[in-house]
PyMOL Python script that loads the backbone (N, CA, C, O; Angstrom):
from pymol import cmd

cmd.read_pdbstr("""\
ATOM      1  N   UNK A   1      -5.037  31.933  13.208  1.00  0.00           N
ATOM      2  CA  UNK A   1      -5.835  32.885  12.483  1.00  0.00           C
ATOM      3  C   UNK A   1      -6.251  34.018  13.408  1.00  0.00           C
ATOM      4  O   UNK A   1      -6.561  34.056  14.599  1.00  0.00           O
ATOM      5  N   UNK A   2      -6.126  35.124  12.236  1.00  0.00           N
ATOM      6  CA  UNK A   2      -6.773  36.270  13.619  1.00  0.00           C
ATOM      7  C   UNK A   2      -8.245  36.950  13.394  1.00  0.00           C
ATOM      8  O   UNK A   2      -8.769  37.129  12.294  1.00  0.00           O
ATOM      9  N   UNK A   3      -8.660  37.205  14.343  1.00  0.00           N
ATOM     10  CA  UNK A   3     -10.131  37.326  14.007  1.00  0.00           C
ATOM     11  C   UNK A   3      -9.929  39.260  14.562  1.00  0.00           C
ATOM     12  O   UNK A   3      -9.438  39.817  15.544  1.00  0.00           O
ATOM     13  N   UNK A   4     -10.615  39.721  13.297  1.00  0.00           N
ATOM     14  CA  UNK A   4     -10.562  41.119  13.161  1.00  0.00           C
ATOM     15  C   UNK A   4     -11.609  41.738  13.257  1.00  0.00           C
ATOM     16  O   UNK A   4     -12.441  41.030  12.689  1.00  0.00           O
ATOM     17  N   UNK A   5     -12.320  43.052  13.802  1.00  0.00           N
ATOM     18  CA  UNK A   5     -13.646  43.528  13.261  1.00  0.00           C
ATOM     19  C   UNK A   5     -12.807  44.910  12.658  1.00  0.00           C
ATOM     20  O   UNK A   5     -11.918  45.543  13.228  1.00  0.00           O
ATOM     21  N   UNK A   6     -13.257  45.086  11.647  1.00  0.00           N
ATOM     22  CA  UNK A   6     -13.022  46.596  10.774  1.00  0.00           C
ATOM     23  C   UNK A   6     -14.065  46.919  10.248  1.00  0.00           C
ATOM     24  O   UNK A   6     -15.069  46.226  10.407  1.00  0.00           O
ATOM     25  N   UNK A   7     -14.083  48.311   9.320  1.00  0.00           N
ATOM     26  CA  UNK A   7     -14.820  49.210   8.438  1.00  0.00           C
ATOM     27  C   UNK A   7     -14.124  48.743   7.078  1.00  0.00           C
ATOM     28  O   UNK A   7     -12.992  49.223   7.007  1.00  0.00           O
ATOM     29  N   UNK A   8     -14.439  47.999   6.043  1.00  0.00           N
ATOM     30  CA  UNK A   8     -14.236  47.953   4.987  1.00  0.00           C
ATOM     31  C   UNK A   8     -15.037  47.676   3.945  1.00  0.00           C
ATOM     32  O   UNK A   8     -16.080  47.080   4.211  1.00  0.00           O
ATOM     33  N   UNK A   9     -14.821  47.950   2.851  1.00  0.00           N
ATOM     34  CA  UNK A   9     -16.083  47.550   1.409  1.00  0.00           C
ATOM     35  C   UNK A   9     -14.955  46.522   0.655  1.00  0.00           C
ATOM     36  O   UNK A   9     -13.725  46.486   0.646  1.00  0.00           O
ATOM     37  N   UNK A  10     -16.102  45.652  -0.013  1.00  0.00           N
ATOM     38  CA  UNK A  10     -15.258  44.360  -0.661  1.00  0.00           C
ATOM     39  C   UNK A  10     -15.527  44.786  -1.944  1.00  0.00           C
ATOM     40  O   UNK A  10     -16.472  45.499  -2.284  1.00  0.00           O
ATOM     41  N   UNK A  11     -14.455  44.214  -2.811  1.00  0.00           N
ATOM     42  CA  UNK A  11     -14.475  44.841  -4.522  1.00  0.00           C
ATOM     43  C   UNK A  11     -14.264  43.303  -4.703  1.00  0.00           C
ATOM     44  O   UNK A  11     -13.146  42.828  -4.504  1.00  0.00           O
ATOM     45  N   UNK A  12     -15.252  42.562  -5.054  1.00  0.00           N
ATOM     46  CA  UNK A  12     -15.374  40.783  -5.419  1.00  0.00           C
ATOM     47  C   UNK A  12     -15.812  40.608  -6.263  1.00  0.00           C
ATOM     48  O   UNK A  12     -16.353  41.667  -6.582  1.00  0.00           O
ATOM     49  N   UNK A  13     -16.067  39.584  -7.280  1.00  0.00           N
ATOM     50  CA  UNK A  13     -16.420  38.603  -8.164  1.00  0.00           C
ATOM     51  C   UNK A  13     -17.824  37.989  -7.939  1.00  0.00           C
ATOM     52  O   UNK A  13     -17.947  36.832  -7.535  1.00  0.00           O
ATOM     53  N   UNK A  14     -18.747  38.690  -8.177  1.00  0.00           N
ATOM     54  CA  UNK A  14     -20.020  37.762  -7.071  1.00  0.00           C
ATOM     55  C   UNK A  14     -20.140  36.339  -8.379  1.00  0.00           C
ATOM     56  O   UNK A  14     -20.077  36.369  -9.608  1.00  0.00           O
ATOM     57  N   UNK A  15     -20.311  35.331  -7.501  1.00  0.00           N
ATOM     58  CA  UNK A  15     -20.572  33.671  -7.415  1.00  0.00           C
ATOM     59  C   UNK A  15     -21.607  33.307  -7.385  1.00  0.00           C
ATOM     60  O   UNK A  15     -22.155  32.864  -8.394  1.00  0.00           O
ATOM     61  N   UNK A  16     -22.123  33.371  -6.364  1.00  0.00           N
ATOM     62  CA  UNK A  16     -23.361  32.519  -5.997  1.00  0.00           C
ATOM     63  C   UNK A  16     -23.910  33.743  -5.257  1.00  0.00           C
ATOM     64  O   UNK A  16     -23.107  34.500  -4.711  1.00  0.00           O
ATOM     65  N   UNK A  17     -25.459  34.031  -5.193  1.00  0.00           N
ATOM     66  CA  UNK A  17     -26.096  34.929  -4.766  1.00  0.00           C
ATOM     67  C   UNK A  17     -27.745  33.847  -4.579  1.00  0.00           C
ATOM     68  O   UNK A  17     -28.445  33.071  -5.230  1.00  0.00           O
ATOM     69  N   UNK A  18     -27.650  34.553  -3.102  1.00  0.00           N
ATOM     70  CA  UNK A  18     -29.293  33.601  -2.581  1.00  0.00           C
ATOM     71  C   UNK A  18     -30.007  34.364  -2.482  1.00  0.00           C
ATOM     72  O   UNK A  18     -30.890  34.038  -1.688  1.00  0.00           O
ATOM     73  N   UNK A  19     -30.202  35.852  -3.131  1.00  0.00           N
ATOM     74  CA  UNK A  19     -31.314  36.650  -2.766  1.00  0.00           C
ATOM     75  C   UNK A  19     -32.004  36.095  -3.803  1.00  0.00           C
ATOM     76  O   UNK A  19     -31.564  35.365  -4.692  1.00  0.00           O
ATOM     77  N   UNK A  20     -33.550  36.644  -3.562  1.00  0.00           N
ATOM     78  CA  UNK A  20     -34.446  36.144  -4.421  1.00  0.00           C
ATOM     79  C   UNK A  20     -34.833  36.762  -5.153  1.00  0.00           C
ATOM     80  O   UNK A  20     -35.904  36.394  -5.636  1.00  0.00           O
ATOM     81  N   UNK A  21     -34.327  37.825  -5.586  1.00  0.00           N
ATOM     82  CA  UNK A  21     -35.139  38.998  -6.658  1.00  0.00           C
ATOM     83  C   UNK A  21     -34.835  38.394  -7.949  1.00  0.00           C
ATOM     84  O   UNK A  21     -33.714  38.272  -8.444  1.00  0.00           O
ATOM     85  N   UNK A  22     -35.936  38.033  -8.436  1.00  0.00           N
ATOM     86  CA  UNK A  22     -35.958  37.788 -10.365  1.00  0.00           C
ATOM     87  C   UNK A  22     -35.977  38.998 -10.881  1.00  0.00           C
ATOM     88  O   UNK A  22     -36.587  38.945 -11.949  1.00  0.00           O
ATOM     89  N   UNK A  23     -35.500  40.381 -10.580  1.00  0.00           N
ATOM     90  CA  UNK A  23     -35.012  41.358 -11.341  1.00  0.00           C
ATOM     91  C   UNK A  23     -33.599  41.727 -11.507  1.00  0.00           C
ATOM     92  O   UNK A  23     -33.244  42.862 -11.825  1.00  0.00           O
ATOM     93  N   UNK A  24     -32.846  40.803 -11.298  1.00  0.00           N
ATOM     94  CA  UNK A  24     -31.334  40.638 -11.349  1.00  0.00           C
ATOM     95  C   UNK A  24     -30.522  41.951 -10.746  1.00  0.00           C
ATOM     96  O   UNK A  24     -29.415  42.371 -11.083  1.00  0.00           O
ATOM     97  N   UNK A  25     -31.670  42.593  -9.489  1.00  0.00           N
ATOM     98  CA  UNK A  25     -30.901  43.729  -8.796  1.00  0.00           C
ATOM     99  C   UNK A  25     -30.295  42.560  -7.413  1.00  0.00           C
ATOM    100  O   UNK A  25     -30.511  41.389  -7.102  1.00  0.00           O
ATOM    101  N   UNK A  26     -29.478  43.662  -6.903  1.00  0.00           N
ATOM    102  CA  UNK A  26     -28.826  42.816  -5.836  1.00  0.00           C
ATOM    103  C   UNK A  26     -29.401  43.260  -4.910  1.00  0.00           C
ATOM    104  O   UNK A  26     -29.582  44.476  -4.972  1.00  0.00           O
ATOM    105  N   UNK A  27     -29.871  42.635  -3.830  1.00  0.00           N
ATOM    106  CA  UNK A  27     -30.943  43.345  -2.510  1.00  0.00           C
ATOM    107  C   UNK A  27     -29.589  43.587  -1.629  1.00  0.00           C
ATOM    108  O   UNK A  27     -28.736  42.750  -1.336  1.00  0.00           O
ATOM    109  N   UNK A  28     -29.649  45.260  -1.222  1.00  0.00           N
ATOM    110  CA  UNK A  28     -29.453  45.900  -0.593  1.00  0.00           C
ATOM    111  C   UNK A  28     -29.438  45.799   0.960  1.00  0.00           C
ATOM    112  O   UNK A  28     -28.501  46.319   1.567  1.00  0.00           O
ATOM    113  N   UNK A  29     -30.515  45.101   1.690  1.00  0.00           N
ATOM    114  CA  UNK A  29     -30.773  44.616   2.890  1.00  0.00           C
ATOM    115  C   UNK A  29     -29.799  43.314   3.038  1.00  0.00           C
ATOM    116  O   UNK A  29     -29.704  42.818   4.161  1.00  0.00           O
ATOM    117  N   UNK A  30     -28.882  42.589   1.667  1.00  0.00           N
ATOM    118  CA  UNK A  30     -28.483  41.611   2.457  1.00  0.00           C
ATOM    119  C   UNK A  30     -27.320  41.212   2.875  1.00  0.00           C
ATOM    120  O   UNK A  30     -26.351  41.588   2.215  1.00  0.00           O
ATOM    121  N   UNK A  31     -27.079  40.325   4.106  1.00  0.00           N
ATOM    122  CA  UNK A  31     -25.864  40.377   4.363  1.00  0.00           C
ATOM    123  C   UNK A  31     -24.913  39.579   3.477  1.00  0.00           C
ATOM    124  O   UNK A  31     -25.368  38.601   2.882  1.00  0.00           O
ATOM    125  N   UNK A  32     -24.040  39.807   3.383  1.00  0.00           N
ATOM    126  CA  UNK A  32     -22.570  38.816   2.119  1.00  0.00           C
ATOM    127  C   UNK A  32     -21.511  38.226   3.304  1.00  0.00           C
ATOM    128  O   UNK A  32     -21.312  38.715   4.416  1.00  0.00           O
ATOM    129  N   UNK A  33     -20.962  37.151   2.772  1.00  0.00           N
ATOM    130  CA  UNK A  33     -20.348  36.104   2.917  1.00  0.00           C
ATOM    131  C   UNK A  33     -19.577  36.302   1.672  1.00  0.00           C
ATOM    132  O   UNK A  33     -19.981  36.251   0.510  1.00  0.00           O
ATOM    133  N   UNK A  34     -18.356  36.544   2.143  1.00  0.00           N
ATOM    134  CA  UNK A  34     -16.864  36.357   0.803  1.00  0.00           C
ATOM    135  C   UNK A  34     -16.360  35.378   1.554  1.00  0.00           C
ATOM    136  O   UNK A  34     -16.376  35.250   2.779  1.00  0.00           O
ATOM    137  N   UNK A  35     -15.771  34.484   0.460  1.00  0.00           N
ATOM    138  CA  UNK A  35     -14.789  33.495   1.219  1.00  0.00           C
ATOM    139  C   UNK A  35     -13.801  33.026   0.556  1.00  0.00           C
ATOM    140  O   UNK A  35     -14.295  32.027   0.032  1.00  0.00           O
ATOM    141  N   UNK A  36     -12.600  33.090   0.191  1.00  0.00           N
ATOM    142  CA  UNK A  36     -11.539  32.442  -0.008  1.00  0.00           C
ATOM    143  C   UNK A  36     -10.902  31.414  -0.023  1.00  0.00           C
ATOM    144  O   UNK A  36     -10.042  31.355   0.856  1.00  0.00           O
ATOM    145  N   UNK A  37     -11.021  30.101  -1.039  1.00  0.00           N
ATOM    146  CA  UNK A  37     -10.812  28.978  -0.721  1.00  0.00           C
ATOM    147  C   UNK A  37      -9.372  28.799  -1.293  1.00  0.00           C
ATOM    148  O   UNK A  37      -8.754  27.822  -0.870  1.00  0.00           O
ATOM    149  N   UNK A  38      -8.771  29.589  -2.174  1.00  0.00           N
ATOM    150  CA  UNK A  38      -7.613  29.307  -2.119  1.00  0.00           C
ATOM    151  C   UNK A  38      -6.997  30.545  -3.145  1.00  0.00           C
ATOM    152  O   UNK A  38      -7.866  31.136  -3.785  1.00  0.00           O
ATOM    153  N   UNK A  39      -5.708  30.948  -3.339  1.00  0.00           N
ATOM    154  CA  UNK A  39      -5.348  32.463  -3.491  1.00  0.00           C
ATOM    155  C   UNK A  39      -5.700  32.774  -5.038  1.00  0.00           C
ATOM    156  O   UNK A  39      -5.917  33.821  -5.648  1.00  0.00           O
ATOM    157  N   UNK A  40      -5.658  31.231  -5.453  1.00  0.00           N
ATOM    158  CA  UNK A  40      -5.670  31.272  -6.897  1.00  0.00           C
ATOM    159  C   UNK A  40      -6.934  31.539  -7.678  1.00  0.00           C
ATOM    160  O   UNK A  40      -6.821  31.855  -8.862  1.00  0.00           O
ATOM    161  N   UNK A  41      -8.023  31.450  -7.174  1.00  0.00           N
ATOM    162  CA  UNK A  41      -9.394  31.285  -7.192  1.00  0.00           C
ATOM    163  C   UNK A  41      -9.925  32.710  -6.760  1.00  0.00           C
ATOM    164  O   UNK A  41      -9.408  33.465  -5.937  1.00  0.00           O
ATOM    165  N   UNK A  42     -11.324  32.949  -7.659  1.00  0.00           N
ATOM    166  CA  UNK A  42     -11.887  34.202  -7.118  1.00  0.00           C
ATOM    167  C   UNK A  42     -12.707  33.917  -6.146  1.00  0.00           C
ATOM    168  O   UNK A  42     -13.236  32.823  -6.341  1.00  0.00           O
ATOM    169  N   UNK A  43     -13.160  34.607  -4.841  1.00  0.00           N
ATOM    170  CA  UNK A  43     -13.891  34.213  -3.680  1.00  0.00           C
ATOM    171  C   UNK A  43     -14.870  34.008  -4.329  1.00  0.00           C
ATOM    172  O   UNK A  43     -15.024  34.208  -5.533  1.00  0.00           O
ATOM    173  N   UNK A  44     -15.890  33.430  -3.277  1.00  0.00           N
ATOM    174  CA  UNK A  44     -16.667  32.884  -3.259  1.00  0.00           C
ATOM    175  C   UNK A  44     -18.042  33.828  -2.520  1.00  0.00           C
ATOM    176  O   UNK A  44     -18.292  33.629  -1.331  1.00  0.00           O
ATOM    177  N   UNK A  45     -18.783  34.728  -3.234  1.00  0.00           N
ATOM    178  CA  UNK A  45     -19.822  35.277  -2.587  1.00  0.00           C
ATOM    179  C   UNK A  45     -21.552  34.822  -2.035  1.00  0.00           C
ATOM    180  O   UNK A  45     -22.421  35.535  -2.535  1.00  0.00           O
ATOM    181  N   UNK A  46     -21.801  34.263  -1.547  1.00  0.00           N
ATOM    182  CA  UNK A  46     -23.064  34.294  -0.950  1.00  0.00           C
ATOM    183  C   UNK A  46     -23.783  35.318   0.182  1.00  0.00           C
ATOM    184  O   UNK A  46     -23.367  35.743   1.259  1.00  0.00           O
ATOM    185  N   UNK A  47     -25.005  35.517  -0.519  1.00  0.00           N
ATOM    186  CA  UNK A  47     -25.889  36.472   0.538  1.00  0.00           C
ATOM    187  C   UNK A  47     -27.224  35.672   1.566  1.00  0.00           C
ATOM    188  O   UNK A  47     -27.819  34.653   1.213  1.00  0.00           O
ATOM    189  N   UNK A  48     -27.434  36.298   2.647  1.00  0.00           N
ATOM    190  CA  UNK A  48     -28.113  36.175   3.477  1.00  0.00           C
ATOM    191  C   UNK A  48     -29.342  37.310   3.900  1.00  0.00           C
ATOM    192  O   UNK A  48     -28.992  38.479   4.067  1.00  0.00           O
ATOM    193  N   UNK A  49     -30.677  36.964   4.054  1.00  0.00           N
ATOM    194  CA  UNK A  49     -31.301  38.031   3.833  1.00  0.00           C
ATOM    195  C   UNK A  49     -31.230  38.333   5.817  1.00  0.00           C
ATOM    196  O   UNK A  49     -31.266  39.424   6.386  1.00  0.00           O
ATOM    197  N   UNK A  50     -31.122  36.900   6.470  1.00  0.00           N
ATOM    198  CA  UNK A  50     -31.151  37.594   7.767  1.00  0.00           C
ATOM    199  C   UNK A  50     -29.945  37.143   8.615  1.00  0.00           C
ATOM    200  O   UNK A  50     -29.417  36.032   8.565  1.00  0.00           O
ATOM    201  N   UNK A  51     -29.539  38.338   9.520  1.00  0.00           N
ATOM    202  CA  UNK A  51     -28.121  38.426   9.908  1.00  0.00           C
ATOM    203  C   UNK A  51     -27.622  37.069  11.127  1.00  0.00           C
ATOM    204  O   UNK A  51     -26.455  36.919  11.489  1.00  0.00           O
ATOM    205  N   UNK A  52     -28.697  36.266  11.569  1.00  0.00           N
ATOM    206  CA  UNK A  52     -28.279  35.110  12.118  1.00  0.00           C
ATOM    207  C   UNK A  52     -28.113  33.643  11.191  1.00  0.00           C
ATOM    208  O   UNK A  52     -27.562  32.696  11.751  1.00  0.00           O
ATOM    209  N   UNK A  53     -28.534  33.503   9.965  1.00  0.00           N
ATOM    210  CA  UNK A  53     -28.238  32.868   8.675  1.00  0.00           C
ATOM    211  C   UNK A  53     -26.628  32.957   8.502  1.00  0.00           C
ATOM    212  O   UNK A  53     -25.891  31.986   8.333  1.00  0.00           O
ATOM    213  N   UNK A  54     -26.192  34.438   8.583  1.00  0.00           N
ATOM    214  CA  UNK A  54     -25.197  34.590   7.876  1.00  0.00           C
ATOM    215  C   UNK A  54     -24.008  34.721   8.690  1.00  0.00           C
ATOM    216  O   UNK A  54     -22.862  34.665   8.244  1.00  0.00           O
ATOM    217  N   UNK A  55     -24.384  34.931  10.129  1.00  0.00           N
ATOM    218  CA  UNK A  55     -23.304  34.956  11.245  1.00  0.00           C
ATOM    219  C   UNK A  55     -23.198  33.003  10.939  1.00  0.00           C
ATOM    220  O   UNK A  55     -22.090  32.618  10.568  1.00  0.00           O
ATOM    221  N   UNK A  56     -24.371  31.848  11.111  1.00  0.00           N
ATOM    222  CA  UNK A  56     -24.453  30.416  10.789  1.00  0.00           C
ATOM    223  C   UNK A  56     -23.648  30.445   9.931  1.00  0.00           C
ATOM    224  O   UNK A  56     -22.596  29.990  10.380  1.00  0.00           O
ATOM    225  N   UNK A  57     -23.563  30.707   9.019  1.00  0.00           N
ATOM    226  CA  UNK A  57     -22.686  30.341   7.536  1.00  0.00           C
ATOM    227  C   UNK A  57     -21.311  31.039   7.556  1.00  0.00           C
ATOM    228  O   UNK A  57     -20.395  30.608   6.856  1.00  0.00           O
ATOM    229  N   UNK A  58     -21.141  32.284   8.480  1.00  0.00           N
ATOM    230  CA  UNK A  58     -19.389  32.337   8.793  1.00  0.00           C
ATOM    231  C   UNK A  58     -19.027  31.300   9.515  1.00  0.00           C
ATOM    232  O   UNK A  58     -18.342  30.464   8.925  1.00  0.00           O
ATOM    233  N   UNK A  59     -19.366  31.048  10.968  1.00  0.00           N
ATOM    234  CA  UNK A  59     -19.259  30.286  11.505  1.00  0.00           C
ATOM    235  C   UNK A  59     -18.937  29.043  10.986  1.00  0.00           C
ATOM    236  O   UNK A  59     -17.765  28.797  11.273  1.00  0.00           O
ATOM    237  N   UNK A  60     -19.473  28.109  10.323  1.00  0.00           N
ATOM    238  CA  UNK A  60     -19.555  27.179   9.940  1.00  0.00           C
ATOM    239  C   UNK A  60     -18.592  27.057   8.454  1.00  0.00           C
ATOM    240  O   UNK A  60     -18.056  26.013   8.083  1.00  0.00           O
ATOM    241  N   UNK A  61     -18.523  28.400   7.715  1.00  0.00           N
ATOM    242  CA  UNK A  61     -17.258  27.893   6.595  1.00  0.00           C
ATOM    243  C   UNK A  61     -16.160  27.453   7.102  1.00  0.00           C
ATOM    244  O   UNK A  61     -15.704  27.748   8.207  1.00  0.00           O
ATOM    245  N   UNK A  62     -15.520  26.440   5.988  1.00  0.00           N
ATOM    246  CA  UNK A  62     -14.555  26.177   6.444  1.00  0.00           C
ATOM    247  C   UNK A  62     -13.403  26.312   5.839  1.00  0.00           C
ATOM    248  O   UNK A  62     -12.556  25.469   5.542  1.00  0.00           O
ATOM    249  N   UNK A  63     -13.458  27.902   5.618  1.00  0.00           N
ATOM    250  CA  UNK A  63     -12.500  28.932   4.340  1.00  0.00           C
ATOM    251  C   UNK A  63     -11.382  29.361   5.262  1.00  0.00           C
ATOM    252  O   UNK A  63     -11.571  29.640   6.446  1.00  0.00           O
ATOM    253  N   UNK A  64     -10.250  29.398   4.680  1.00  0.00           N
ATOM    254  CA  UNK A  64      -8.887  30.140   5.338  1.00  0.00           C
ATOM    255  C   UNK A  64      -9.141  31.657   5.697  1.00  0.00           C
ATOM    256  O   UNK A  64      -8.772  32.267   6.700  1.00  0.00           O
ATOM    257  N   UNK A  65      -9.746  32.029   4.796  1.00  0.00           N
ATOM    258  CA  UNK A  65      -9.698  33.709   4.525  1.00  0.00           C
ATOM    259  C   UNK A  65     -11.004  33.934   4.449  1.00  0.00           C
ATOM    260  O   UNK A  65     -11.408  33.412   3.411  1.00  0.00           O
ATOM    261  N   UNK A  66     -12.068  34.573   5.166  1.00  0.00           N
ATOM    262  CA  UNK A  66     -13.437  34.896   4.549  1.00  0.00           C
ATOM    263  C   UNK A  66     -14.108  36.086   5.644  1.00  0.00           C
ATOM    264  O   UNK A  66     -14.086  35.974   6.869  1.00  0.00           O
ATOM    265  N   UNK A  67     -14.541  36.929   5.082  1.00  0.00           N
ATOM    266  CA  UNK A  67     -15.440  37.894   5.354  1.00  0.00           C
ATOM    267  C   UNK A  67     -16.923  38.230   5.436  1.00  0.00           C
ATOM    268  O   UNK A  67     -17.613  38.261   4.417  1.00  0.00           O
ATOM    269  N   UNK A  68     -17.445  38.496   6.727  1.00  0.00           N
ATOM    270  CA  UNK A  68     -18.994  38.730   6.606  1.00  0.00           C
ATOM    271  C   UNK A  68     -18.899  40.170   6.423  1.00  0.00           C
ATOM    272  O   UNK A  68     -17.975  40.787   6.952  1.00  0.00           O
ATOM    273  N   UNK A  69     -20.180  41.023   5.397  1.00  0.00           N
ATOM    274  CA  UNK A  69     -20.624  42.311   5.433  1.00  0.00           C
ATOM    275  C   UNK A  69     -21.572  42.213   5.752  1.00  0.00           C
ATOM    276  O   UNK A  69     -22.202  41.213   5.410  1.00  0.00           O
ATOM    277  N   UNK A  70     -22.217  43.283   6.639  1.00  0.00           N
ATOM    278  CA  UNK A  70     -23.571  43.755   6.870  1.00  0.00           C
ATOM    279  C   UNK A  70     -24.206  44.131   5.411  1.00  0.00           C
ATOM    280  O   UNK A  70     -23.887  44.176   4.223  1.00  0.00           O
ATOM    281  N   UNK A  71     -25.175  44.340   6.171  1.00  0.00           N
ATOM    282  CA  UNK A  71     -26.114  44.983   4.544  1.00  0.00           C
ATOM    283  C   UNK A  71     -25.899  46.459   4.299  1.00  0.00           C
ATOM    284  O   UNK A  71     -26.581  46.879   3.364  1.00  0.00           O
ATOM    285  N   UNK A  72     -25.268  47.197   4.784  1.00  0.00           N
ATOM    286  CA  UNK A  72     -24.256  48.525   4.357  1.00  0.00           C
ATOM    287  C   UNK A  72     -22.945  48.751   3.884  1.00  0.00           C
ATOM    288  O   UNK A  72     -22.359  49.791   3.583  1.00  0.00           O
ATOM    289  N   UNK A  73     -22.457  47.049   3.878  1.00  0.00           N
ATOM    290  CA  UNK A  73     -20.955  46.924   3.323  1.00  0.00           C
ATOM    291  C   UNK A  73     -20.409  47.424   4.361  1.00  0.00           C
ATOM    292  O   UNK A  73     -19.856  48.426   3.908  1.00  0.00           O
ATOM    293  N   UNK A  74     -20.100  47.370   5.967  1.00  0.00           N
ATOM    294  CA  UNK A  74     -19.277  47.582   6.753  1.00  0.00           C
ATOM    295  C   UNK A  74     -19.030  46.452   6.943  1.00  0.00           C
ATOM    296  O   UNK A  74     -19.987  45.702   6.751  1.00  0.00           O
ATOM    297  N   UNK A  75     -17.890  45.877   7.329  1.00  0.00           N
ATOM    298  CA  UNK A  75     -17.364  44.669   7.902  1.00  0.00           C
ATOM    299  C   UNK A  75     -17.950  44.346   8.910  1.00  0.00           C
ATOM    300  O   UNK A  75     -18.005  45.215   9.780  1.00  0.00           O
ATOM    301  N   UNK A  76     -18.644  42.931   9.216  1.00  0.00           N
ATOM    302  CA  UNK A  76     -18.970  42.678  10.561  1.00  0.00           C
ATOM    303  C   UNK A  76     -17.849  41.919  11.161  1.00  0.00           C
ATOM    304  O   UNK A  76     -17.402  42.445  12.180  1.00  0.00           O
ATOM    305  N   UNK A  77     -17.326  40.907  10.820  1.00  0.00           N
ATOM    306  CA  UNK A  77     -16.462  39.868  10.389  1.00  0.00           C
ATOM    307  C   UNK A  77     -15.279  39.276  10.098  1.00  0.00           C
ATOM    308  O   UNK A  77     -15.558  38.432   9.247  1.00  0.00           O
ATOM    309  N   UNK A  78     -13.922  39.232  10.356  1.00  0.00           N
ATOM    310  CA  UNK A  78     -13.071  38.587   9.364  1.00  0.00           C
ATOM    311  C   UNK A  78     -12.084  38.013   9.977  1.00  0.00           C
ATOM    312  O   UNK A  78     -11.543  38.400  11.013  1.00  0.00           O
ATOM    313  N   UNK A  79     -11.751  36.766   9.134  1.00  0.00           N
ATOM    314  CA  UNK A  79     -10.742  35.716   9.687  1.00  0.00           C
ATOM    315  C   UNK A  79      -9.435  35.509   8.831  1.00  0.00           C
ATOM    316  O   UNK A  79      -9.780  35.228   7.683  1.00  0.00           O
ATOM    317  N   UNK A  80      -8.386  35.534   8.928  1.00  0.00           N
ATOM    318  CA  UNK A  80      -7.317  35.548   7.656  1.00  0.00           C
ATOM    319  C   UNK A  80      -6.405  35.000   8.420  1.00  0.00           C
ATOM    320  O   UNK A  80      -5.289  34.749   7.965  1.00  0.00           O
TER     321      UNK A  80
END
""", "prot")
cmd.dss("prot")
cmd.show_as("cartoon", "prot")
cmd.util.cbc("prot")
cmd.orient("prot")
């Protein structure tokens, strides 16, 4: 696998979302976790409100294909 850092925005399917706003906006401050468990399937999105949570949770997936964004949608991240 190669581990990449780029500039990119993700166009995903959001899944699962851990921010906490009960106004069904998406918080802006947080970081995303896409992950890819298999080609056939739409990723898998989870957010992180703080950026050592979410560096923990790249780290630790155990996805073929998955991407961390900052909270500006630049790529921090990616393994394929």
């Amino acid at each position: 696998m190669a581990l990449k850092k780029q500039q990119s925005a993700v166009n995903a399917t959001k899944v699962h979302d851990t921010s906490k706003d009960d106004t069904g906006e998406e918080d802006e401050k947080a970081w995303l976790l896409v992950e890819w468990f298999s080609t056939a399937e739409k990723p898998k999105e989870t957010r992180f409100t703080s950026e050592r949570d979410a560096l923990e949770a790249f780290k630790a997936s155990s996805s073929a294909k998955k991407q961390l964004f900052r909270p500006n949608m630049t790529c921090a991240e990616t393994i394929e």
